[in-house]
ZAMARGU-4260 file (C-alpha; in steps of 0.2 Angstrom, whole numbers, plus 5000, padded with zeros to 4 digits):
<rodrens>
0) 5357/4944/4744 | 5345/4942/4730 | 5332/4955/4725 | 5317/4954/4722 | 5304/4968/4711
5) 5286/4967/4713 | 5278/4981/4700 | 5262/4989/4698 | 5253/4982/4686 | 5247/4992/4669
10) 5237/4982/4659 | 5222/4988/4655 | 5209/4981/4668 | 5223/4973/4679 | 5219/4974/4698
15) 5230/4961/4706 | 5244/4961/4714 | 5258/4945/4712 | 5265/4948/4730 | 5254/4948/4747
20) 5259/4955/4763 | 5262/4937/4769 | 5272/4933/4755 | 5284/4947/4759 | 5286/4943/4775
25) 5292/4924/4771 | 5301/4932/4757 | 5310/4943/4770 | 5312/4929/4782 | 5322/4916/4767
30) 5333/4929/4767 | 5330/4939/4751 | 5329/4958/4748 | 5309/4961/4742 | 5304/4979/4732
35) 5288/4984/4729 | 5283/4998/4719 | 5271/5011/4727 | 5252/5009/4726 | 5257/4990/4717
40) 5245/4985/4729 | 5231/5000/4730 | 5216/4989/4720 | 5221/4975/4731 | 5219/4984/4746
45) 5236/4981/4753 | 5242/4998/4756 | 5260/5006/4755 | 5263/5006/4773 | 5257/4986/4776
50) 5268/4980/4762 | 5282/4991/4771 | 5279/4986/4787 | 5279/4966/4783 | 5299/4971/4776
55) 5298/4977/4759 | 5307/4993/4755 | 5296/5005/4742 | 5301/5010/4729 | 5297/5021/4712
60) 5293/5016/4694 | 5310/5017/4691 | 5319/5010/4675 | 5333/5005/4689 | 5324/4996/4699
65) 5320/4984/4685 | 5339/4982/4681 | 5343/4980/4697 | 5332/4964/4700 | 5337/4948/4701
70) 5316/4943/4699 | 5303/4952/4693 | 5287/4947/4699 | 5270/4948/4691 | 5253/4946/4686
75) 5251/4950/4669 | 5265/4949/4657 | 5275/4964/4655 | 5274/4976/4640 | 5287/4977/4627
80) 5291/4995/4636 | 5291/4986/4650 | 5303/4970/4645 | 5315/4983/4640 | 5318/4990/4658
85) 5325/4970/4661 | 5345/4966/4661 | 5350/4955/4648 | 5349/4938/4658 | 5338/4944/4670
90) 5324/4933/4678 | 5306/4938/4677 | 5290/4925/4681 | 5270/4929/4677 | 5257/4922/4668
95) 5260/4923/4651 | 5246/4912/4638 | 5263/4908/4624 | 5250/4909/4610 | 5246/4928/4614
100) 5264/4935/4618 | 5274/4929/4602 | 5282/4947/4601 | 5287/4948/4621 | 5293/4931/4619
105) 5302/4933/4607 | 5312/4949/4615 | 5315/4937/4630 | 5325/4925/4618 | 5335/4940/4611
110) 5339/4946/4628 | 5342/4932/4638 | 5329/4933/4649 | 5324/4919/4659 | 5306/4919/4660
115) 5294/4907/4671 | 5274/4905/4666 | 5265/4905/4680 | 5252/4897/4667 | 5264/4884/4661
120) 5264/4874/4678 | 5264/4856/4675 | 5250/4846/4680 | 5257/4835/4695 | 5251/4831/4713
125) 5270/4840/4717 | 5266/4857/4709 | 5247/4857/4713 | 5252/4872/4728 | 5259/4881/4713
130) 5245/4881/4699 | 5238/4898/4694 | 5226/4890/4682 | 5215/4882/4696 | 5218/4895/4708
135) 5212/4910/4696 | 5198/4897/4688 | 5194/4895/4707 | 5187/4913/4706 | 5183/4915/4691
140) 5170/4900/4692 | 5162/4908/4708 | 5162/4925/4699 | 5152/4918/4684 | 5138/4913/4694
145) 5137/4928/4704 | 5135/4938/4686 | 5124/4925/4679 | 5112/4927/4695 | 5115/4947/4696
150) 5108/4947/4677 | 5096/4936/4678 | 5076/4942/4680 | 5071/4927/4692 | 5076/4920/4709
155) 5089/4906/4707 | 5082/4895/4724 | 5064/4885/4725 | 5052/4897/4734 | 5039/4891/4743
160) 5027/4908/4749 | 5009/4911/4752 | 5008/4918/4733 | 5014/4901/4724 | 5028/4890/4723
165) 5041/4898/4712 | 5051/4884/4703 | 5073/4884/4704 | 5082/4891/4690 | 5090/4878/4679
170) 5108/4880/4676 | 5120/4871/4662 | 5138/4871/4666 | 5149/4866/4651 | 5169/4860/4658
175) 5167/4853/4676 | 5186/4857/4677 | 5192/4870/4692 | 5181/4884/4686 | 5167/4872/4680
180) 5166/4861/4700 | 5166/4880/4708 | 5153/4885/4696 | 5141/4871/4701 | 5145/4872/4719
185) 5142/4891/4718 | 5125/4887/4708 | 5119/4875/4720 | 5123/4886/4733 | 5113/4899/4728
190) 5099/4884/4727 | 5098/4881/4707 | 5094/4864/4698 | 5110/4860/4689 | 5118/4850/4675
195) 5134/4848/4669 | 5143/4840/4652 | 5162/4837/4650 | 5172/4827/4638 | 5183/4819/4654
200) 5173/4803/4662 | 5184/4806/4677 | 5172/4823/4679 | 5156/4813/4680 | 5162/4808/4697
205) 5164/4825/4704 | 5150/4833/4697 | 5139/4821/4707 | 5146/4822/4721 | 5141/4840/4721
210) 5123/4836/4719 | 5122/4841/4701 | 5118/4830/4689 | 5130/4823/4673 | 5125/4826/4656
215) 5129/4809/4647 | 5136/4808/4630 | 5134/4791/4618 | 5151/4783/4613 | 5159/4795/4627
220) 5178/4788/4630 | 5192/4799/4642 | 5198/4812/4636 | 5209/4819/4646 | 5227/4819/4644
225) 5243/4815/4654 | 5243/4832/4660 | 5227/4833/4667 | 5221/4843/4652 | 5207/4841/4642
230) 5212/4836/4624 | 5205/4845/4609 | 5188/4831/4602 | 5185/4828/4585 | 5170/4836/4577
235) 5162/4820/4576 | 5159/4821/4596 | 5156/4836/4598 | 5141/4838/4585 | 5135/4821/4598
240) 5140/4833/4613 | 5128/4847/4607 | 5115/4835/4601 | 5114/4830/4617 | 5119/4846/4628
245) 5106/4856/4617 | 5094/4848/4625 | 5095/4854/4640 | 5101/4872/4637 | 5084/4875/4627
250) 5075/4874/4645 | 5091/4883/4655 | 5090/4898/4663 | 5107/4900/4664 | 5122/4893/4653
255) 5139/4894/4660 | 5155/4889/4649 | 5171/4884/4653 | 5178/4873/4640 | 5197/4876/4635
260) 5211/4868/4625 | 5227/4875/4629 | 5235/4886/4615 | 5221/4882/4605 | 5205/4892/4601
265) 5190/4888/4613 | 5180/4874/4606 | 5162/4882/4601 | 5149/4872/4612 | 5133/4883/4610
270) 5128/4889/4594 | 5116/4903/4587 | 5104/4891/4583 | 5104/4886/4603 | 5106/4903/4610
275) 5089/4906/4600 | 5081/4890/4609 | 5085/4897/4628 | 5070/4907/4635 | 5071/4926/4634
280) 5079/4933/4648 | 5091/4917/4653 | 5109/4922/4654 | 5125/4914/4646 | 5142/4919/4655
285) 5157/4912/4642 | 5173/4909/4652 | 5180/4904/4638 | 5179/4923/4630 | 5198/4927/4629
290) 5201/4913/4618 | 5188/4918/4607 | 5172/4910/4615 | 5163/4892/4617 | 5147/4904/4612
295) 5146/4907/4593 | 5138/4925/4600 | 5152/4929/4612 | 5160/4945/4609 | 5177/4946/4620
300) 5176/4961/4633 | 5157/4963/4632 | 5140/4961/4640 | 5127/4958/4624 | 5110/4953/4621
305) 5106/4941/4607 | 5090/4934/4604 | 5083/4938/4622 | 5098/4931/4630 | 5111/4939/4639
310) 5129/4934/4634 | 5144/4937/4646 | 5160/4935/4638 | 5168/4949/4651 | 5190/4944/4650
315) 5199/4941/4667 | 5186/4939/4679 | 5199/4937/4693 | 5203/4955/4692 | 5187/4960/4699
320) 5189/4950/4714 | 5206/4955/4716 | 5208/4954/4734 | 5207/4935/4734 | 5214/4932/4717
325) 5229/4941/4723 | 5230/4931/4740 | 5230/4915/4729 | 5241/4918/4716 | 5256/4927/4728
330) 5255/4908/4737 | 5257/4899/4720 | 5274/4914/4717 | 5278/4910/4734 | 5278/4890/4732
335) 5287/4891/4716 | 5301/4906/4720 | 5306/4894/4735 | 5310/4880/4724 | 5325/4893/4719
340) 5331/4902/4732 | 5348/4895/4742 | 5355/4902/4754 | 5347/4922/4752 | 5350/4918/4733
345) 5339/4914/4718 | 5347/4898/4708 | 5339/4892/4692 | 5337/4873/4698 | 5333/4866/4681
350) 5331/4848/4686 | 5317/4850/4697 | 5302/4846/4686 | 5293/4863/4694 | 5303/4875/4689
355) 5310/4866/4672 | 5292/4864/4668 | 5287/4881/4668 | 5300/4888/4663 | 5298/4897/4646
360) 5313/4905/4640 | 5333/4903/4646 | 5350/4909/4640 | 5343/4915/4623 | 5331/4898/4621
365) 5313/4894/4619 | 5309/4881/4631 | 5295/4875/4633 | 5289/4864/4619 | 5272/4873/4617
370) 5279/4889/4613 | 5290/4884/4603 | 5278/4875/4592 | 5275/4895/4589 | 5291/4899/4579
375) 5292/4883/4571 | 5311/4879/4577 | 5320/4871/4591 | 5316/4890/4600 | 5333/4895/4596
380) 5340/4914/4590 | 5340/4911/4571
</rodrens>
């Protein structure tokens, strides 16, 4: 019977938790042996004695109980301290952003570790139940508004009183992917007048149907790619994009951005020269902070104010909602750890396109072509 070990999580900030109690129990049910670490679950509000009671047995932080695991489950990547704790050829799976981990990646190599990206998913109808990215982008586009409004020093809705008719904020959302679509349903929600730009035509579509309205760029062709990824524009476009998308963020009260380029920087969308155009006291929330900003005035980690505009470019916004963000990503673990377990087992089935396609690291190889792009070789010990 296979084990599997579901940590507490110590990086800085990090509130979920990559197991829920239902998880567990389904876990339980498929016949494997499921460990959690005490309080793993504390700033997800799943207590102890719930994860015991749906079949997990605690556990301490022990060294041993990483050894002893046949899967290590997680949110965040491991530290290198952390790594360690891992038997050589042992399994671990969490989101790990390749561009950001070339050290822990590295020591998975060297070790034999096999290691699955949550955030490496491929993009197919199949694996859709498995995708971290859009679940995580589901809350982090909700979030963004929320800030946006809680910053903001005017109501977001059309107001009709006895006083006057107070106008509805206007609200740009640059990327209508996962994050961007829940950021303009969220916005209309809360009653604002939205716009939204992004380089896919195949967005235009959706936008719409959420009553916003799309931003229209001359000579605009698809650019999306096989993966359902946006592909990284030439400057030509995107000096057209801003010509265009400036127009409309001079009058906005609030900007929100979501444009990103896997294992590449963010593309920078709204420059200094437009932050200065927006009217004092309108908000900018940057999804796009951890990989250094679509705002040329982000700064990673911080809340700032820049011409009379707030700039949000606050990192993992999923951690402070971490009760759903942790109920949506243990279903993606819990989809993709099924694909492997046989029998009470966990099997590394390498020719389904799921786990082969997420799969980063295995018997002492870089797999996945992205991160291997990293080290400049086949991914191979050299």
């Amino acid at each position: 019977m296979a084990t599997v070990l579901v940590p507490k999580e110590t990086r800085d900030g990090e509130t979920r938790v990559a197991a829920s109690t239902d998880s567990v129990k389904r876990f339980v049910k498929a016949g494997l042996t499921v460990q959690v670490e005490r309080g793993a679950g504390e700033n997800a509000r799943v207590s102890d004695e719930n994860y015991q009671a749906a079949g997990a047995v605690l556990v301490d932080a022990e060294p041993s109980c990483w050894a002893a695991a046949d899967l290590v489950v997680k949110v965040s990547p491991p530290t290198l301290e952390e790594a360690a704790k891992l038997k050589d050829g042992g399994r671990v799976l969490s989101i790990v952003i390749p561009a950001y981990e070339k050290e822990l990646i590295e020591f998975y190599r060297d070790h034999k570790i096999t290691c699955y990206a949550m955030d490496l998913i491929p993009r197919i109808s199949r694996a859709q139940s498995m995708d971290v990215l859009s679940s995580q982008a589901t809350v982090s586009g909700y979030k963004s508004v929320l800030l946006a409004a809680s910053y903001l020093e005017k109501f977001c809705p059309l107001l009709m009183t006895a006083a006057g008719t107070v106008p509805p904020a206007k609200c740009v959302v640059f990327g209508a992917g996962v994050a961007g679509l829940q950021a303009i349903a969220t916005a209309k929600r809360l009653g604002c007048k939205v716009e939204a730009t992004d380089i896919r035509l195949a967005a235009k579509e959706q936008i719409e149907s959420l009553g916003a309205k799309f931003i229209d760029v001359p000579g605009m062709e698809d650019m999306e790619d096989e993966h359902g990824y946006a592909k990284e524009v030439t400057p030509e476009f995107l000096a057209q994009q801003r010509i265009e998308v400036a127009k409309r963020v001079a009058e906005a009260d609030i900007v929100i951005t979501t444009a990103l380029v896997p294992g590449r920087p963010a593309p920078k969308l709204v420059s200094e020269e437009m932050v200065k155009s927006m009217p004092a006291g309108a908000v900018i929330v940057d999804l796009a902070a951890e990989a250094g900003g679509n705002c040329a005035l982000t700064e990673p980690g911080q809340i700032v104010s820049k011409h009379g505009v707030t700039i949000i470019g606050l990192t993992n916004l999923p951690a402070t909602m971490p009760v759903h963000a942790s109920e949506l990503y243990s279903k993606n673990v819990l989809n993709l750890v099924n694909l492997m377990i046989d029998e009470g087992n966990l099997v590394d089935k390498l020719e389904d396109e799921c786990l082969a396609g997420c799969l980063l690291t295995h018997e002492g190889e870089v797999k996945h072509d992205r991160a291997k792009a990293l080290f400049g070789t086949e991914g191979a010990k050299s």
